[in-house]
C-alpha positions in Angstrom: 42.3 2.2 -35.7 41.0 4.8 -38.0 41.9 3.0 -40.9 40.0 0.1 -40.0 37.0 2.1 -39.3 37.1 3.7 -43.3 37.6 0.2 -44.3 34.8 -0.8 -42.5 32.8 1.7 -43.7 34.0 1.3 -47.2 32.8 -2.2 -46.8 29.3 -1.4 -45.9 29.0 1.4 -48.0 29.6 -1.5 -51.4 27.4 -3.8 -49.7 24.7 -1.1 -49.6 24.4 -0.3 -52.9 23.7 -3.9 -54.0 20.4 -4.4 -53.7 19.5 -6.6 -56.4 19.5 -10.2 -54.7 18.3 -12.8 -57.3 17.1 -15.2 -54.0 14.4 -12.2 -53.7 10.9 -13.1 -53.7 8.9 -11.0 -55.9 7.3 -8.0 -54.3 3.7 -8.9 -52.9 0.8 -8.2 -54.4 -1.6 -5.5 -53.3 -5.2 -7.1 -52.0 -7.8 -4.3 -53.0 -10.2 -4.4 -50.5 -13.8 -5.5 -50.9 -15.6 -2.3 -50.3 -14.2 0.8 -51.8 -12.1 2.7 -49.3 -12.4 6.3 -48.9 -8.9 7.0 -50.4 -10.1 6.0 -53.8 -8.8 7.8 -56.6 -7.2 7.8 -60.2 -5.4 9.2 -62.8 -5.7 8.0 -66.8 -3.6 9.6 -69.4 -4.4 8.9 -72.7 -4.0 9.3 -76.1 -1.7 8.8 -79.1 2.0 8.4 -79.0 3.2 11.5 -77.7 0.1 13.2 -77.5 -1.6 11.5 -74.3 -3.4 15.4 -73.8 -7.0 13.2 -72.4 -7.0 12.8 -69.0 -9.5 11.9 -66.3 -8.4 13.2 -63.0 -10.9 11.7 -59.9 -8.0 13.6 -57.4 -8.9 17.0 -58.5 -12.0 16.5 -60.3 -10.9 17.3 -63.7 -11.0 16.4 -67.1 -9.0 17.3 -69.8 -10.2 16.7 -73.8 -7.6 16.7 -76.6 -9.0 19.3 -78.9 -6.0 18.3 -81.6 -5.4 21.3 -83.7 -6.7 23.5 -80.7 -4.7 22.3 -78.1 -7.1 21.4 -75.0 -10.3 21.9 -72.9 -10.4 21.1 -69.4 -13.5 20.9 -67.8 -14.6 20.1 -64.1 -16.3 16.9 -63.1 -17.2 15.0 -60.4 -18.1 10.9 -60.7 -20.8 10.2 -58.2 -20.1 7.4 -55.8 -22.1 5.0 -57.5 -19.6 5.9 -60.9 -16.3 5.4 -58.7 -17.7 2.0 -57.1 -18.3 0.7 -60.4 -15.0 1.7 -61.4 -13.1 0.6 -58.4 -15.3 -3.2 -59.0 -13.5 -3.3 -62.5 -10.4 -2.0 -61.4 -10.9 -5.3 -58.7 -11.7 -7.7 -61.4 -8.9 -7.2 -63.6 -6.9 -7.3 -60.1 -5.6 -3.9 -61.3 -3.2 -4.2 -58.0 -1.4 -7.3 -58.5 1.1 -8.0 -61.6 0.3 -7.1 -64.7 2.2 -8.0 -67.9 2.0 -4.7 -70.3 4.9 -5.1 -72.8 4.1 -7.7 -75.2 6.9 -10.9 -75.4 7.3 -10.2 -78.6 7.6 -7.0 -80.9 6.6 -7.7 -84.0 6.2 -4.5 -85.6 6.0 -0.8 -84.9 3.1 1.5 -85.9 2.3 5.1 -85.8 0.3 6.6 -84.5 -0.4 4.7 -81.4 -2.7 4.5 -78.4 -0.8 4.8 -75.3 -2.2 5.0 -71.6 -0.7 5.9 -68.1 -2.3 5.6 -65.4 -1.7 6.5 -61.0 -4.1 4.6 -58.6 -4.5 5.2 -54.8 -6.3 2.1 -53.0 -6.4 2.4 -49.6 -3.0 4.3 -48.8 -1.2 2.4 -51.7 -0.6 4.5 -55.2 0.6 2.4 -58.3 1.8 3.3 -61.7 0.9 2.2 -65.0 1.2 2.5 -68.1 1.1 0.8 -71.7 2.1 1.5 -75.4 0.5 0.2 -78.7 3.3 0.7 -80.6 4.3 -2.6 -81.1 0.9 -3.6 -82.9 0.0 -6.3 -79.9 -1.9 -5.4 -76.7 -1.0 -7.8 -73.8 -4.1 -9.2 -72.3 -3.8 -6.8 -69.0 -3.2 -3.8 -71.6 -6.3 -4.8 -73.6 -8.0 -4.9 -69.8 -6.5 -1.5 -69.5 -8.3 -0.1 -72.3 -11.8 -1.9 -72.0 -11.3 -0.2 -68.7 -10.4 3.3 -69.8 -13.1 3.6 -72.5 -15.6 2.7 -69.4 -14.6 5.3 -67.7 -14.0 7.6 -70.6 -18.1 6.6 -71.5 -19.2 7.6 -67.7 -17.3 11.0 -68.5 -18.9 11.4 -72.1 -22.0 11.3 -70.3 -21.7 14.3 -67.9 -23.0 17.7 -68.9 -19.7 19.6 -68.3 -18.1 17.6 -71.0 -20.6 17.8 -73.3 -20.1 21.3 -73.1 -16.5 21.4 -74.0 -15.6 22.3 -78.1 -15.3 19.9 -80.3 -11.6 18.3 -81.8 -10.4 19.5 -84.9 -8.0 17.7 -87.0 -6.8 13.9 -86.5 -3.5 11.8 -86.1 -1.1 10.6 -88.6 
């Protein structure tokens, strides 16, 4: 009887662990809601290649500014609630919830440096990751979408007093 049992659960234990079922339907889509809800916040990474040192941070309010040669500044800032709802209304037109095709389907060539972005969203109780690379010379449509996206953002933050305030970058990428 015991014999069966650890069979049994040798069976079920191999089962388990395959979860890839090609019959799957692809995961749903997230539906952002119309209005902003109050759990809205984000995350942007940004720079090039290995060096993504920018980063707007609306979950603690922060922004970081690649200095280059010396290192980086990070300065606090707020966006108002007019500035996130204008946001969150881009983030729904690109549909920044549903799929988005980031790798290009073909690789035609690498360059250095590169832009590269990553990016963490909270909508209403859901968080997704993102992120894309411009190595490969191409942008996908989505990643260009990304980007207009990211400089908007990046041009809200330009404008605010505590980042004006921060030093200037030194130096440049190779």
């Amino acid at each position: 009887m015991r014999r069966v049992y650890l069979l049994l659960l040798a069976v079920l234990l191999i089962a388990g662990c395959n979860t890839h079922n090609e019959a799957e339907p692809a995961p749903e889509q997230q539906e952002m809601p119309q209005q902003m809800p109050g759990d809205f916040d984000f995350l942007v990474r940004y720079g090039y290649g290995e060096a993504t040192k920018n980063e707007i941070n609306t979950y603690q309010d922060i922004v970081v500014k690649d200095l280059i040669m010396n290192g980086t500044a990070t300065a606090n800032v707020t966006l108002t609630g007019d500035e996130m709802r204008s946001i969150y209304d881009q983030m729904k037109e690109i549909n920044i919830l549903g799929t988005m095709e980031l790798v290009p389907a073909r690789q035609s060539c690498a360059v250095t440096p590169y832009q590269e972005d990553s990016w963490q969203i909270t909508v209403d109780g859901v968080t997704r990751d993102l992120s894309w690379s411009g190595e490969t010379c191409e942008l996908t449509e989505d990643a260009g979408q990304l980007l207009e996206l990211r400089n908007f953002i990046a041009d809200i933050v330009a404008g605010k007093e505590a980042y004006q305030a921060l030093p200037e970058a030194e130096g440049g990428y190779d």
